[in-house]
MIMAR-513067 format. One record per residue (C-alpha): residue in one letter; x, y, z. Coordinates in steps of 0.5 Angstrom, whole numbers, padded with zeros to 4 digits, always signed. Layout:
AXYZ ...
***
This chain:
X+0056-0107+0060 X+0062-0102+0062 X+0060-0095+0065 X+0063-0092+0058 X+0057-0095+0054 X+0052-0094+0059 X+0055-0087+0059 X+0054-0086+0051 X+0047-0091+0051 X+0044-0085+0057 X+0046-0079+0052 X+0043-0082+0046 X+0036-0083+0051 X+0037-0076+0052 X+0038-0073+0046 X+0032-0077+0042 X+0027-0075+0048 X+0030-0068+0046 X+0029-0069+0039 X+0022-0071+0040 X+0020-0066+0044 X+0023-0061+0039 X+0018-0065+0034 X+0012-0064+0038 X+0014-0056+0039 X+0015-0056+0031 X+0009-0058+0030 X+0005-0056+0034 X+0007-0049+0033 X+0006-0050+0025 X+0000-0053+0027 X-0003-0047+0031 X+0001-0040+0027 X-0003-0043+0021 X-0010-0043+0023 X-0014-0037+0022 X-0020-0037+0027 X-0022-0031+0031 X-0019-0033+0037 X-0011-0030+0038 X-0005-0031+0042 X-0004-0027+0047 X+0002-0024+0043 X-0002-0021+0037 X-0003-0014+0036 X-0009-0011+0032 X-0007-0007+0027 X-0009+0000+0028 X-0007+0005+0023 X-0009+0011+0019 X-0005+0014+0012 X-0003+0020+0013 X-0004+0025+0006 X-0002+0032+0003 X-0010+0031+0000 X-0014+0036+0003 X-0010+0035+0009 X-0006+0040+0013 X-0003+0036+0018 X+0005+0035+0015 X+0005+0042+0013 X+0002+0046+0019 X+0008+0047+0024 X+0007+0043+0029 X+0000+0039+0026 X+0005+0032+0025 X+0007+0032+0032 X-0001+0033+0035 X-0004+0028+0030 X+0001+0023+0032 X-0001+0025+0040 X-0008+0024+0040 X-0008+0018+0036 X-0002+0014+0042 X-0008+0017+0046 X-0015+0013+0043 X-0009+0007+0042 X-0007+0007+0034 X+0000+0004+0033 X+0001+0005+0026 X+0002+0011+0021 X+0002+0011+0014 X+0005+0018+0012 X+0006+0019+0005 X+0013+0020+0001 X+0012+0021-0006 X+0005+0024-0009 X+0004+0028-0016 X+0012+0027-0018 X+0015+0030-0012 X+0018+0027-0005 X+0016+0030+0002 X+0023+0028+0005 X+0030+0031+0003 X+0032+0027-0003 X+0038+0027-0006 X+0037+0022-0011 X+0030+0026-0014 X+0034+0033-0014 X+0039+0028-0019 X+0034+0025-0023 X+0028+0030-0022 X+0031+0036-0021 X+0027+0038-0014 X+0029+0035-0008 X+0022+0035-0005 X+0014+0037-0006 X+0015+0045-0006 X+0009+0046-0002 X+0012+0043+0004 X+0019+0046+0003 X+0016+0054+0003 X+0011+0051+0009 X+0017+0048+0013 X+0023+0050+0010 X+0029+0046+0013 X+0025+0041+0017 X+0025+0034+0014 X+0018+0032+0017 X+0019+0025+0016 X+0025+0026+0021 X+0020+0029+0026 X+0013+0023+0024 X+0019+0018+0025 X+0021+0021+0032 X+0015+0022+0035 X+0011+0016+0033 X+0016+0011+0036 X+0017+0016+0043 X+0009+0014+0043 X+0010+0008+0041 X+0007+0007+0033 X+0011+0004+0028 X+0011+0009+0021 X+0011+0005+0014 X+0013+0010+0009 X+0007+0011+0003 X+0009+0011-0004 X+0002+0013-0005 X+0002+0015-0013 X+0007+0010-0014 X+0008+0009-0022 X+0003+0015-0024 X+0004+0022-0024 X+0002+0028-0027 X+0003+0031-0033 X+0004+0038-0032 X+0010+0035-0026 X+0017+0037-0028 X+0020+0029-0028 X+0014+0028-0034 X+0018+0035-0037 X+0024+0033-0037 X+0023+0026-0037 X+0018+0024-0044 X+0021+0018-0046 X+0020+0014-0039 X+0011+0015-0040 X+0008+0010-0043 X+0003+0011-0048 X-0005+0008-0050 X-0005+0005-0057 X-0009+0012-0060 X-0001+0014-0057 X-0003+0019-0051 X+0000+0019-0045 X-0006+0021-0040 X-0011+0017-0036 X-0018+0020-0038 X-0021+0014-0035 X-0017+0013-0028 X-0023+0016-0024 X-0028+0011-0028 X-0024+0006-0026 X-0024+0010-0020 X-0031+0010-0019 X-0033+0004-0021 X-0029+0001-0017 X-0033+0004-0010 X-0040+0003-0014 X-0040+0012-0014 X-0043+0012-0021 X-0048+0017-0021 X-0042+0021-0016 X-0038+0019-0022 X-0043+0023-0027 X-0044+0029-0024 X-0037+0031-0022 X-0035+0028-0029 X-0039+0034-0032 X-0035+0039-0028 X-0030+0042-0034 X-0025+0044-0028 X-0025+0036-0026 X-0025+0033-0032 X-0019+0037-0034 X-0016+0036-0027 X-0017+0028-0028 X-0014+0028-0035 X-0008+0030-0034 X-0005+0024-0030 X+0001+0019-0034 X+0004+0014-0032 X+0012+0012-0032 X+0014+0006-0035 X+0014+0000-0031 X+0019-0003-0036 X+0024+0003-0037 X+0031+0001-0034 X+0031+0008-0030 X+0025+0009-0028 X+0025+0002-0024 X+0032+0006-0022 X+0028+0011-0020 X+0023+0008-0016 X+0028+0003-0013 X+0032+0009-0011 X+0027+0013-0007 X+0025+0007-0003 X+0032+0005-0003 X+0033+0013+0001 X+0028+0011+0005 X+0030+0005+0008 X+0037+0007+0008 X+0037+0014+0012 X+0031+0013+0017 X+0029+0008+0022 X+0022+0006+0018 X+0017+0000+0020 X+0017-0001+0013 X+0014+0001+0006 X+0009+0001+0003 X+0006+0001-0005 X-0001+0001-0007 X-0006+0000-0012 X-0002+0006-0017 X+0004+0001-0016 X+0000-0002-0023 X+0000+0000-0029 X-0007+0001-0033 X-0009-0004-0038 X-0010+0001-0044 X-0002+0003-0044 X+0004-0001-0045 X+0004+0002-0053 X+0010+0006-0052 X+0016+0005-0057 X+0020+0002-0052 X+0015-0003-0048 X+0013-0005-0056 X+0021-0006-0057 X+0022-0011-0051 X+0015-0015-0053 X+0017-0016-0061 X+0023-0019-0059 X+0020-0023-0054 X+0016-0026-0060 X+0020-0027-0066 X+0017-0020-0069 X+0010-0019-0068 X+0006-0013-0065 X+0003-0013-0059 X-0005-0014-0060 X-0010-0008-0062 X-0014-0010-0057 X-0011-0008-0050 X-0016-0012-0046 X-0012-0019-0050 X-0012-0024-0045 X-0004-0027-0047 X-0002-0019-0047 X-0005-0017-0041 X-0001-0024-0038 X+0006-0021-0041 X+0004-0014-0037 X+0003-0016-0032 X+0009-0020-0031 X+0013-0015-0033 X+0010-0011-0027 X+0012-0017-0022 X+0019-0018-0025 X+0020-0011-0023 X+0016-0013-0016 X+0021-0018-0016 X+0027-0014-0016 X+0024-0008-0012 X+0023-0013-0006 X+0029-0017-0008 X+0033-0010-0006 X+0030-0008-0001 X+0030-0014+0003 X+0038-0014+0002 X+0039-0008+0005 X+0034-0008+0011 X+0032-0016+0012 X+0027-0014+0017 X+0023-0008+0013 X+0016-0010+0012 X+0013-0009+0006 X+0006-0007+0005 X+0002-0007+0000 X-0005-0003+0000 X-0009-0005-0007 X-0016-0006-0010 X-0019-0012-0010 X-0015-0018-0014 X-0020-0018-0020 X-0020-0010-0020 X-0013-0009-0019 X-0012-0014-0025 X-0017-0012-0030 X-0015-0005-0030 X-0008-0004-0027 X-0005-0011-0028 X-0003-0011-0022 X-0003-0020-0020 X-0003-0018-0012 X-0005-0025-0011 X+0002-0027-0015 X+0006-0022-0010 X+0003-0026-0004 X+0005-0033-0007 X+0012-0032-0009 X+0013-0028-0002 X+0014-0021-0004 X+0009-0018+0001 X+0010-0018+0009 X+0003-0014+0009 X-0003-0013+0006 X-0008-0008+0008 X-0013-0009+0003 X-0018-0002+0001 X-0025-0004+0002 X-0028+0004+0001 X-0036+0002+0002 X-0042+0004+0004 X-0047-0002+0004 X-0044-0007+0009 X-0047-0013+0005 X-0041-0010-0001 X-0036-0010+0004 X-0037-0016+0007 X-0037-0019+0001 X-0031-0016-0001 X-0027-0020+0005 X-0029-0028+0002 X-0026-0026-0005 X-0022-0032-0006 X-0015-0028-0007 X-0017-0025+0001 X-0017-0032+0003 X-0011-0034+0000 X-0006-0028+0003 X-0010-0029+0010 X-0006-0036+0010 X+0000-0033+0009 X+0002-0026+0011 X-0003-0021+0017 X-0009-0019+0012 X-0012-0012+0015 X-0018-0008+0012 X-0017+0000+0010 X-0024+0003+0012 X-0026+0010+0008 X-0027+0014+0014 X-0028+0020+0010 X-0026+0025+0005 X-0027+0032+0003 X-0032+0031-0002 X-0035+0024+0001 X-0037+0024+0009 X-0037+0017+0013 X-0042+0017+0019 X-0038+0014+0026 X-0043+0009+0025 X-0042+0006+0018 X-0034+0006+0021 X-0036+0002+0028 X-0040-0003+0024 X-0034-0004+0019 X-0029-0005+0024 X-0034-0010+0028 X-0035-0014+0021 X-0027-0014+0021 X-0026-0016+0027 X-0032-0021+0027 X-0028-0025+0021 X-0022-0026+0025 X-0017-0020+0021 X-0010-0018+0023 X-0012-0010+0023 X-0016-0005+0020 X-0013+0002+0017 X-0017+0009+0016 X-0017+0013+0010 X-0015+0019+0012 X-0013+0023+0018 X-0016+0030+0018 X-0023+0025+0017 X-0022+0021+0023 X-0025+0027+0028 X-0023+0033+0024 X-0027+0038+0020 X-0029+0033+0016 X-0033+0030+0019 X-0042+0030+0020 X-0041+0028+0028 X-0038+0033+0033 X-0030+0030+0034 X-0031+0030+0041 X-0038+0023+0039 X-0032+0021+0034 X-0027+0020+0039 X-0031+0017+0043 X-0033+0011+0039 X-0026+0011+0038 X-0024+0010+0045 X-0029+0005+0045 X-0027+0000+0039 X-0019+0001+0041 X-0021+0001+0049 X-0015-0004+0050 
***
């Protein structure tokens, strides 16, 4: 044989052991990156994160507050921040895009509290100097107030029930049902000041061409002109089942079937299919944006349970995790009985995210009306970890070891330090 084709017959040795050995990687990488047992990598990295909210809380509007809640949460080995964006109408960043089509550049409390300082520019700086990732949080999604000036000034972009009203009388029934807080639900339900407060809320038009603009547009800012993780959306990101009776989401459904009104009955399986498409069309395209400006940026989605969120809101998550469009799902379990909260985490849909994308819990640590003691919080976080989930996330910050709080900060974070000693 000449020396020219052993020369060829060796480099074919070569590069068949080179592929084979590429193949082996593969699929062992394939095989070990899709098991979901309790046991990680070595590079895996818990997901420990809190949102933080205008609610009740003083942390984005005192001078200073941000940059110490961001301190102290790097000190008990958080890594994620989820601060809120867009609450009741208004944005809490200088928008250009909202100044144009609102009429108000950002929440009006905060501009009188900080004036000129863009506190979304400040949570960024020094959660990543400290080492946290910071997922803005679009936390009122489609809804808003009806008293807000984009409801004023913007009437043909709500949407409406079938009786033609706009508002959402029975959001916190929802709400409430959803949290099992019945009887909670009664009493504040007889407070006249409450029940004003709860009627008052509308929602924009998930099908209307320029409130998709809207929303595209904020999230679009967001990503363009700040060195975020990523965004996150959550259960308002709906559209609850009751609307959809407005003359223009009437129009589109006509002529997508030859004339015929949608059903009387909100709750029709075939009508409530059809909404719930559209809302993942306009996901699809929201996703589609986003990821062409930043291919890197996470998408986290933080809802109800699937079943809820569907039945009530429209809202198909379980569709959103198939078809790709979510990179993170931080799923609200706000219970107190363990034995809910641990059913909650072998729902079907829970299982099929986990196969696919990092899964981590939100856990209630508290509200103003509703004190959580550190012990149901430890307990959670435990079952959490003991079923092999990516990271858990606490609603909110004023409620991890403030003044909301039934222990003293200094036992609450203790116990901190205790489940985060690493």
């Amino acid at each position: 044989m000449s020396k020219k084709l052993s020369l060829w017959r060796n480099r074919l040795i070569c590069i068949g052991l080179t592929l084979v050995i590429l193949v082996f990687l593969s699929v062992s990488e394939s095989v070990f990156s899709s098991s979901k047992n309790v046991v990680t990598s070595p590079n895996f990295q818990e997901r420990r994160g809190v949102w933080l909210t205008n609610v009740a809380s003083a942390v984005l509007f005192v001078p200073g507050s941000s940059r110490r809640a961001i301190k102290q949460l790097a000190e008990h080995n958080f890594n994620t921040v989820y601060p809120v964006v867009w609450n009741r109408g208004y944005t809490f960043y200088p928008s250009s895009l909202a100044n144009e089509m609102i009429g108000k550049p950002q929440e009006p409390f905060l501009n009188w509290t900080r004036g000129n300082v863009d506190i979304l520019k400040v949570i960024i700086e020094e959660s990543h100097r400290r080492g946290l990732d910071v997922i803005p949080w679009f936390e009122y999604g489609l809804m808003i107030p009806k008293s807000s000036l984009l409801a004023r000034k913007h009437p043909d972009w709500l949407t409406q029930s079938k009786q033609g009203s706009a508002n959402t009388l029975f959001q916190d029934e929802l709400e409430a049902k959803n949290k099992k807080e019945s009887d909670n639900l009664i009493q504040r339900w007889r407070n006249s000041a409450y029940q004003k407060q709860v009627s008052q809320l509308v929602w924009l038009n998930p099908l209307h061409p320029e409130v998709q603009q809207l929303i595209k547009g904020l999230m679009l800012e967001v990503v363009m002109n700040y060195q975020v993780d990523g965004v996150q959306l959550d259960d308002h990101f709906g559209l609850p089942v009751e609307l959809g009776y407005d003359l223009l989401t009437v129009k589109i459904y006509k002529q997508e079937h030859r004339g015929k009104s949608p059903p009387k009955d909100p709750h029709n399986s075939e009508w409530m299919r059809w909404r719930a498409a559209k809302l993942t069309a306009f996901m699809t395209d929201l996703v589609k944006t986003i990821k062409t400006v930043n291919p890197d940026i996470i998408v986290s989605l933080s809802p109800n349970s699937h079943s809820f969120s569907y039945q009530n809101y429209l809202q198909d998550w379980k569709t959103w995790v198939r078809r790709g469009l979510i990179d993170e799902l931080v799923l609200q379990v706000y219970r107190n009985d363990i034995k809910s909260f641990n059913r909650e985490l072998h729902k079907p849909a829970v299982k099929l995210a986990r196969q696919k994308i990092p899964v981590s819990i939100g856990i209630l640590s508290g509200t103003l009306n509703n004190t959580v003691k550190i012990e149901q919080i430890k307990q959670q976080v435990e079952t959490v970890r003991k079923q092999g989930f990516d990271g858990v996330s606490f609603f909110y910050w004023e409620s991890l070891w403030g003044y909301l709080t039934p222990e003293s900060p200094y036992k609450r974070r203790r116990i901190f330090d205790e489940l985060f000693s690493e």
